[in-house]
C-alpha positions in Angstrom: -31.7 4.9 -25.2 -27.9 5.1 -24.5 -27.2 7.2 -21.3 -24.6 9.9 -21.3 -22.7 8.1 -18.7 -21.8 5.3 -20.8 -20.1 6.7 -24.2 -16.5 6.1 -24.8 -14.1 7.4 -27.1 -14.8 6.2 -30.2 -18.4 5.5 -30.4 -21.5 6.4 -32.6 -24.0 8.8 -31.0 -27.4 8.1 -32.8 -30.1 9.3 -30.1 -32.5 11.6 -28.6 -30.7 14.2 -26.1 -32.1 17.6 -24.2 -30.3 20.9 -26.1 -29.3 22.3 -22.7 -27.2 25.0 -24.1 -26.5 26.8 -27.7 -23.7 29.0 -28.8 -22.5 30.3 -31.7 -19.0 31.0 -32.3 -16.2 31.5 -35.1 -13.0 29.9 -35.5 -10.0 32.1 -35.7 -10.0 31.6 -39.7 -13.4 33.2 -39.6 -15.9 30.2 -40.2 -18.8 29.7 -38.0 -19.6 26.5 -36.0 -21.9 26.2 -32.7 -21.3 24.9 -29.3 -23.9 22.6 -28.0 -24.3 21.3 -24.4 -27.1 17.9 -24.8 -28.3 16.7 -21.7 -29.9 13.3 -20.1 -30.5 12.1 -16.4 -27.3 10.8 -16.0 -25.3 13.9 -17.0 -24.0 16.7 -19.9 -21.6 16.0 -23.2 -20.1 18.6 -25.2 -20.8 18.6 -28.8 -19.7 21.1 -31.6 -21.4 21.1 -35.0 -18.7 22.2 -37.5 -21.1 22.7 -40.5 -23.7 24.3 -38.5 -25.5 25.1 -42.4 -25.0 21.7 -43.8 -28.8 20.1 -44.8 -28.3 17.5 -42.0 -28.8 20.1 -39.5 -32.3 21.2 -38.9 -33.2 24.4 -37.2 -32.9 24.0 -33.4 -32.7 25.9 -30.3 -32.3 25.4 -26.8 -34.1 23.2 -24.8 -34.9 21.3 -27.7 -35.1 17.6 -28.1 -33.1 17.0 -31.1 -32.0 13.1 -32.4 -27.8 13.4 -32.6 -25.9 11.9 -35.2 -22.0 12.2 -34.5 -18.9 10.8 -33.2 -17.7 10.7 -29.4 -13.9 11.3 -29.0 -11.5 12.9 -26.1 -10.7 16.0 -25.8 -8.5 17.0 -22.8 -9.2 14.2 -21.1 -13.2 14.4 -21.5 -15.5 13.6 -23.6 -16.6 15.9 -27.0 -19.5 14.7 -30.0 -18.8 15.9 -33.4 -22.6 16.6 -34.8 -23.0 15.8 -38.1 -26.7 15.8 -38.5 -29.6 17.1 -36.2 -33.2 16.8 -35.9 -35.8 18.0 -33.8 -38.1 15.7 -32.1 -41.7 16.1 -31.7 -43.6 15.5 -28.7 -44.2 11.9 -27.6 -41.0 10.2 -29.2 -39.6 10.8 -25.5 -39.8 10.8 -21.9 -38.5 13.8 -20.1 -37.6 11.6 -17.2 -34.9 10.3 -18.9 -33.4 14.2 -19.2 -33.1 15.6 -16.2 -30.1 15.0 -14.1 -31.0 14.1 -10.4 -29.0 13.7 -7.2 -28.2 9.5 -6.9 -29.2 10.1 -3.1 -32.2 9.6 -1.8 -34.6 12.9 -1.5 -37.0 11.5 1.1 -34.3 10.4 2.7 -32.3 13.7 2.9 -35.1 15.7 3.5 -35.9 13.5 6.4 -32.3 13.9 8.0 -32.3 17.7 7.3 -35.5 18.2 9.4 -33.9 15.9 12.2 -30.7 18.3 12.5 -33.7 21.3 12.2 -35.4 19.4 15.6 -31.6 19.6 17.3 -31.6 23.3 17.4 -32.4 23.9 20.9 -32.6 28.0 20.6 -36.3 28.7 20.0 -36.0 31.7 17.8 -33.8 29.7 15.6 -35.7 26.8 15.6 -38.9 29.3 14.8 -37.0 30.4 11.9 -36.3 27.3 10.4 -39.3 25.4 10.7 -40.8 28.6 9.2 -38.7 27.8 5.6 -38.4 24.0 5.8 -42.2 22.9 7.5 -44.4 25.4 7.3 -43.9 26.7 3.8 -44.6 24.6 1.3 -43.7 26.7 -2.3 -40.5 27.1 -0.9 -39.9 23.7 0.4 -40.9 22.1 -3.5 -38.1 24.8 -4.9 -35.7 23.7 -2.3 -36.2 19.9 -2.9 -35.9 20.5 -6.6 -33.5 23.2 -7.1 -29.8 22.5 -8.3 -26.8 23.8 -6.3 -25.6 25.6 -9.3 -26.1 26.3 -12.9 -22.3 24.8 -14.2 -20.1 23.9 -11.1 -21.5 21.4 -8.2 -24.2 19.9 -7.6 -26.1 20.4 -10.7 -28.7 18.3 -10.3 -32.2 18.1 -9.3 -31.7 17.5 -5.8 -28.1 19.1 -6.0 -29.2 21.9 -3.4 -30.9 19.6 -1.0 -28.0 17.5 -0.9 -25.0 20.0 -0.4 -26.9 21.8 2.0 -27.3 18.9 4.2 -23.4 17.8 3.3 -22.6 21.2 4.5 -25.1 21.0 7.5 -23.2 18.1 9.0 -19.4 19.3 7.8 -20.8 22.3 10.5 -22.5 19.7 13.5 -18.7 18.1 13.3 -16.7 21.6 13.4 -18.9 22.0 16.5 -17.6 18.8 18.1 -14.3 19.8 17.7 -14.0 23.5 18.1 -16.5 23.9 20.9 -15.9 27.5 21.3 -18.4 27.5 18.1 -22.1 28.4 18.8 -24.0 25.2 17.2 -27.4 27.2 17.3 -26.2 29.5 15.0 -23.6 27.8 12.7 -26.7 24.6 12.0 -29.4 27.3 10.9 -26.9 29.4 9.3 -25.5 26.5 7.2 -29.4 25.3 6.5 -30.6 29.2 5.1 -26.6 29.5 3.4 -28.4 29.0 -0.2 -31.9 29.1 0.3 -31.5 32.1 -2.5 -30.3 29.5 -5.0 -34.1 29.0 -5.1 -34.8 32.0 -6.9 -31.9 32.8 -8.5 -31.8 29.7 -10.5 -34.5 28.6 -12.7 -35.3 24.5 -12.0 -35.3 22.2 -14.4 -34.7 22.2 -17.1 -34.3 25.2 -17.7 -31.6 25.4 -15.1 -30.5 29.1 -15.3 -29.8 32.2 -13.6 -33.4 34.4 -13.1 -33.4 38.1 -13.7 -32.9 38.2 -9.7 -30.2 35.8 -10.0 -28.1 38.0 -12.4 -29.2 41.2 -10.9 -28.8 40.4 -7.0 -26.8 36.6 -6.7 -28.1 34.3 -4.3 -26.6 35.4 -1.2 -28.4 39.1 -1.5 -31.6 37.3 -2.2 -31.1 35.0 1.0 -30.5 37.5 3.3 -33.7 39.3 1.9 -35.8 36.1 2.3 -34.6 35.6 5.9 -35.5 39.4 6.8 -39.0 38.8 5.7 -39.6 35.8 7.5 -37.9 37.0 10.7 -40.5 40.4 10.7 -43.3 37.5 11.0 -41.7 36.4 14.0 -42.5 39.1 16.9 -39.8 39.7 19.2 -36.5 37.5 17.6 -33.4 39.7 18.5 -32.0 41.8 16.4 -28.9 41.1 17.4 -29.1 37.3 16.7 -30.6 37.8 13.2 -27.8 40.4 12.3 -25.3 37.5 13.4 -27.0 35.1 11.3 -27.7 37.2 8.1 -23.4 38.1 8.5 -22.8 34.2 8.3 -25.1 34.2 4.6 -23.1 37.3 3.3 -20.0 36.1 4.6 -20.5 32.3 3.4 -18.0 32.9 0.0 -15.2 34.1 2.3 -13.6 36.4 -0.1 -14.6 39.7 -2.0 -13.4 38.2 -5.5 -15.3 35.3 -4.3 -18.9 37.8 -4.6 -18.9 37.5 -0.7 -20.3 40.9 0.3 -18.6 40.7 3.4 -15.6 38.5 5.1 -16.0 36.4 7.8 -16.2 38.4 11.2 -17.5 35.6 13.5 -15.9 32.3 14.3 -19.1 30.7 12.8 -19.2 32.2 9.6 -15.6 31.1 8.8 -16.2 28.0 10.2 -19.3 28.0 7.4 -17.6 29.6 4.5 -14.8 26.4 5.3 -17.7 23.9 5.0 -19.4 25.6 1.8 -16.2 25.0 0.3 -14.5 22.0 1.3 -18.2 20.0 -0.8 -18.5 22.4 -3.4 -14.8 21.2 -4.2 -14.7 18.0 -3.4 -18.3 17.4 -5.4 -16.6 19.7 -8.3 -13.6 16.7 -8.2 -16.5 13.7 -7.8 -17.7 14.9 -11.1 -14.8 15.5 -12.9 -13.3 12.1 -11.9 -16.9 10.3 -12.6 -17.2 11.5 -16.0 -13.1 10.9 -16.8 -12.6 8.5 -19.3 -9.0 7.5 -18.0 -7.6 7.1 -15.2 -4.2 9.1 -16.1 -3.9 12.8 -16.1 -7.1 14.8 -17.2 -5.1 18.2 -17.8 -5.3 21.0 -16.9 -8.3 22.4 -14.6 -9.2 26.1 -14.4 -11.1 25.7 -11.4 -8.5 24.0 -9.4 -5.8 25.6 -11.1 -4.0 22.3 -11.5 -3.4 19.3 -13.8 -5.9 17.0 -12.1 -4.9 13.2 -12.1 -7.0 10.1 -10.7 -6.0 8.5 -7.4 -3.9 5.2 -8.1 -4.0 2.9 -5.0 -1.8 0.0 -5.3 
């Protein structure tokens, strides 16, 4: 099998891929084509099928295993397949290892640090809390471990949550160390529970996509809902503390155009809205640069607002 990750402009595609995504669309003289998004382990191309009702393409749908035939070119600086014939795939010509993008970090290993900075909380009720989500409960502990960051953006990966929430766990312990007006046994747990809605509003793999909760309520109304109903289990944790927590997990986005409910009123919940976002954009950046195909200018990006170029040291 030939990996995502290793096309160049130019080749043949002639394999088995994961349908991730489906669109159909029109071009502005009126004739129909599809959008496709194929999927392995090691990442996502875009395709477009420009016949869509030629006999080379069977019927498909998402989250089909279909066998590509096409050309891979550039297009804006990243890589695009022209289809020209699809077929479906039965069960048993492949593995579904191979199709499910993971985190290149070690999840054991992750996990293992996350419950070490857990063990550094030294307030009890906070401590309580946590050990409550990441010890003691073990559905949402095999979510958490497996759940992507996001459907599109960072991290989206099997792993991806697990790994940006412990990126943004230490990003915090460091802000600590050098602001130490910040209170570290609220900002750790705070940046631990930031996402634990992502758990439920995103569907794992590989599937991969937002639940009916996830479109109706967004992760950060579904955290602070899973938060209140472990805190009632906990007789006696003050309401004043689990107010000041829950304000850090609707205050993480920073801004109201941002779907932050509200803006940072505590010195820890800017200091965590400033960690959320320095990974989520410096992982957004990884990924763009990892799958460039030159090292020139890439064009313009709408998430950055910017024509993007790759780092030349000399």
């Amino acid at each position: 099998m030939k990996y995502i990750k290793d096309y160049n402009d130019g080749d043949r595609m002639s394999d088995i891929y994961l349908c991730k995504h489906k669109l159909s669309a029109m071009t502005k003289n009126g004739k129909p084509y599809e959008n496709v998004i194929l999927q392995d382990k090691t990442g996502t191309i875009d395709a477009k099928i420009w016949e869509p009702n030629s006999a080379g393409i069977e019927e498909y749908d998402t989250l089909d295993y279909i066998e590509v035939y096409g050309e891979v070119h550039n297009f804006q600086g990243a890589l695009q397949v022209n289809v020209r014939r699809i077929r479906v795939c039965r069960e048993g010509e492949y593995d579904p290892a191979d199709y499910l993008p993971v985190s290149s970090k070690n999840n054991d290993e992750m996990y293992k640090e996350l419950l070490q900075m857990i063990d550094s909380v030294a307030n009890p009720w906070m401590n309580q809390l946590l050990k409550a989500f990441f010890v003691e409960d073990t559905d949402f502990i095999k979510k958490f471990r497996k759940s992507s960051a996001a459907k599109t953006m960072h991290h989206g990966f099997v792993g991806g949550l697990l790994e940006h929430t412990l990126s943004v766990t230490k990003l915090c312990d460091y802000f600590c160390t050098a602001y130490p007006l910040l209170k570290r046994d609220l900002l750790l747990p705070a940046a631990m529970f930031h996402d634990i809605g992502k758990t439920r509003e995103i569907s794992l793999f590989p599937e991969n996509d937002y639940t009916d909760d996830g479109q109706l309520l967004g992760h950060i109304i579904i955290g602070c809902e899973m938060l209140e109903e472990k805190i009632r289990n906990i007789k006696g944790f003050p309401p004043v503390l689990a107010s000041e927590l829950k304000h850090c997990i609707l205050a993480h986005h920073g801004e109201y155009e941002y779907g932050s409910p509200k803006k940072p009123a505590l010195m820890e919940a800017l200091a965590l809205n400033m960690a959320d976002n320095t990974d989520a954009k410096l992982e957004t950046m990884t990924e763009i640069f990892g799958s460039a195909t030159d090292t020139g200018w890439l064009g313009y990006n709408r998430a950055f607002e910017s024509n993007l170029r790759v780092t030349r040291m000399e």
